[in-house]
Phi, psi and omega in degrees: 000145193252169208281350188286327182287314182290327193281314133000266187301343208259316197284346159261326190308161202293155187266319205271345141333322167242036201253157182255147213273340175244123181206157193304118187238143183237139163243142244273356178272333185304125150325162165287293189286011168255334195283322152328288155346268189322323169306306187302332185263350150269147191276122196226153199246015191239176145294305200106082156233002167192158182260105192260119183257134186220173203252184182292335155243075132078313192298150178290121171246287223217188196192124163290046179351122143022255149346292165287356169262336167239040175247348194261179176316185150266352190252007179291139174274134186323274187304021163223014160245343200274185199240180167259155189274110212236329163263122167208203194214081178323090166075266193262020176273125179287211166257329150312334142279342122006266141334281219285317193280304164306307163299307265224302176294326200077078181229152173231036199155120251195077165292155205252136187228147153295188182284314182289349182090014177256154197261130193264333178179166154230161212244151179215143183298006194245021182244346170262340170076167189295291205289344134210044135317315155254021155267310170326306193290302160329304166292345180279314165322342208238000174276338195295314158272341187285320187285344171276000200109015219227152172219120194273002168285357177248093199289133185073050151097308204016158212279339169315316231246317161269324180297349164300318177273329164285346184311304178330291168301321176292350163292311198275298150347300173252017135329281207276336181276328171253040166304315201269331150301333183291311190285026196270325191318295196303311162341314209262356169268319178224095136353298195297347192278009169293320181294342192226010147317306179312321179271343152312294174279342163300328198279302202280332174310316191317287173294348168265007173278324196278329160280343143311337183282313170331278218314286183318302165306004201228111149343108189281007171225011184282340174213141197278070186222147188301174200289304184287051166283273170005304172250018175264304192299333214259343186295320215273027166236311204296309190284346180291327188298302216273296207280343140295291203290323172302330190274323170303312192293311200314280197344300191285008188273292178303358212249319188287298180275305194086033169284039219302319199311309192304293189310007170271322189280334190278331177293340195270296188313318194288301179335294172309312211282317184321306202307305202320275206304002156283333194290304206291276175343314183279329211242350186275338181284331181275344166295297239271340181285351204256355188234034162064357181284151172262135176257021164247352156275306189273015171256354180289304155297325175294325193279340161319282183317326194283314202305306193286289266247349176278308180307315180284005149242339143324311160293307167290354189258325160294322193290296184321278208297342186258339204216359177269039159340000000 
């Protein structure tokens, strides 16, 4: 087998499989010079790259840094040094997640945790090796063009390979084009809502591109947080971005038109539209990942398509109720 084909195969097998089973462990009541002790009298199968604090049946409450246990007093207690483990790995986590997690944190160790939260092992990047570190590294570039349409295993692209992807925007185009039709009456009475349709669909395509990439980028089993976390965090960023940027537009509306109603309709639509298309960005790569689809070909043009046909009723639907009277 040849190494690119082992490294391959190596990258689905279970991470806890290569993960190491004696590893530094602290429990979090222990002084620095008793916890210093304890190290010595353990057998440990690893290198020493972080200090794992575990409670009396096993489960992870923190994580020591190196460094930092053996820079403090001797009488400082475990648990006022340690951080919380804000990174871990389940179980059921491959060595492809693994990898993606280790690159993706800067970590240079990953503990494997249960349903119960005791830590089963830990995976250290010099247990994954150069191939693959550099298949991992590889695959985040080509996810990277795959979301724009692109395949760099296809030299230029070629046309099968993109054209796939425009297809999408030309669907969502004309979509939108007959959205904005149902809407010509309201069109040919306030004018202005024509002008400022475009920065309405840059802004929310924008953001919803930017929770996809976020989406691609963040492992879908490396931390034990309910399903809706995810999109409870990108909202609780997405909406303050969006409720600027709505504000940014309104100003100029009023500056433009002399209008409020309008600039109320145009600060409400951007506002909504933005939120909406983060949602969709954040939660359409995990449908298209939990159903077995790569979503790095298809979610970026899907969320493109979703971004305009939402923005654009939404826009006309704040412009009717504020100002078609």
């Amino acid at each position: 087998m040849k190494a690119d084909d082992r490294a391959t195969a190596k990258l689905d097998e279970l991470a806890l499989h290569h993960a190491h089973h004696l590893f530094a462990a602290l429990r979090p009541e222990q002084r620095v010079d008793d916890a210093l002790a304890s190290i010595r009298a353990q057998e440990l199968d690893s290198a020493i790259v972080y200090f794992y604090v575990v409670d009396g049946d096993g489960r992870l409450r923190g994580v020591v840094p190196t460094r930092r246990l053996l820079t403090a007093a001797p009488d400082v207690s475990v648990s006022a040094l340690m951080t919380r483990a804000s990174v871990t790995l389940p179980v059921s986590a491959t060595v492809r997640d693994a990898a993606a997690t280790l690159v993706e944190h800067r970590l240079l160790a990953v503990p494997i945790v249960d349903e119960l939260g005791r830590i089963r092992g830990v995976i250290d990047a010099s247990t994954l090796g150069a191939d693959v570190s550099a298949e991992v590294t590889g695959r985040r570039r080509n996810e990277l063009f795959q979301l724009i349409g692109i395949r760099l295993a296809e030299p230029g692209g070629r046309f099968r390979s993109r054209m796939s992807a425009l297809t999408w925007n030309i669907v969502g185009g004309l979509i939108a084009a007959a959205v904005a039709a149902a809407f010509d009456d309201l069109l040919r009475a306030v004018a202005a809502l024509a002008l400022f349709m475009p920065v309405t669909l840059a802004l929310s395509e924008s953001i919803g591109m930017q929770a996809v990439a976020i989406a691609l980028q963040t492992p879908h089993v490396t931390r034990n947080r309910p399903r809706l976390a995810f999109i409870r965090d990108e909202v609780a960023v997405a909406a303050p971005l969006a409720l600027v940027s709505a504000s940014v537009v309104a100003v100029a509306a009023i500056a433009w038109h002399q209008h409020w109603l309008f600039a109320a309709s145009v600060l409400i639509a951007i506002g909504v539209a933005m939120t909406v298309a983060a949602t969709f960005g954040t939660i359409i790569p995990r449908v298209l990942h939990r159903f077995g689809w790569n979503p790095t070909v298809a979610a970026g043009p899907a969320v493109l398509a979703l971004a305009d046909f939402v923005s654009l009723i939404v826009y006309f639907s704040a412009a009717t109720a504020l100002l078609h009277r």
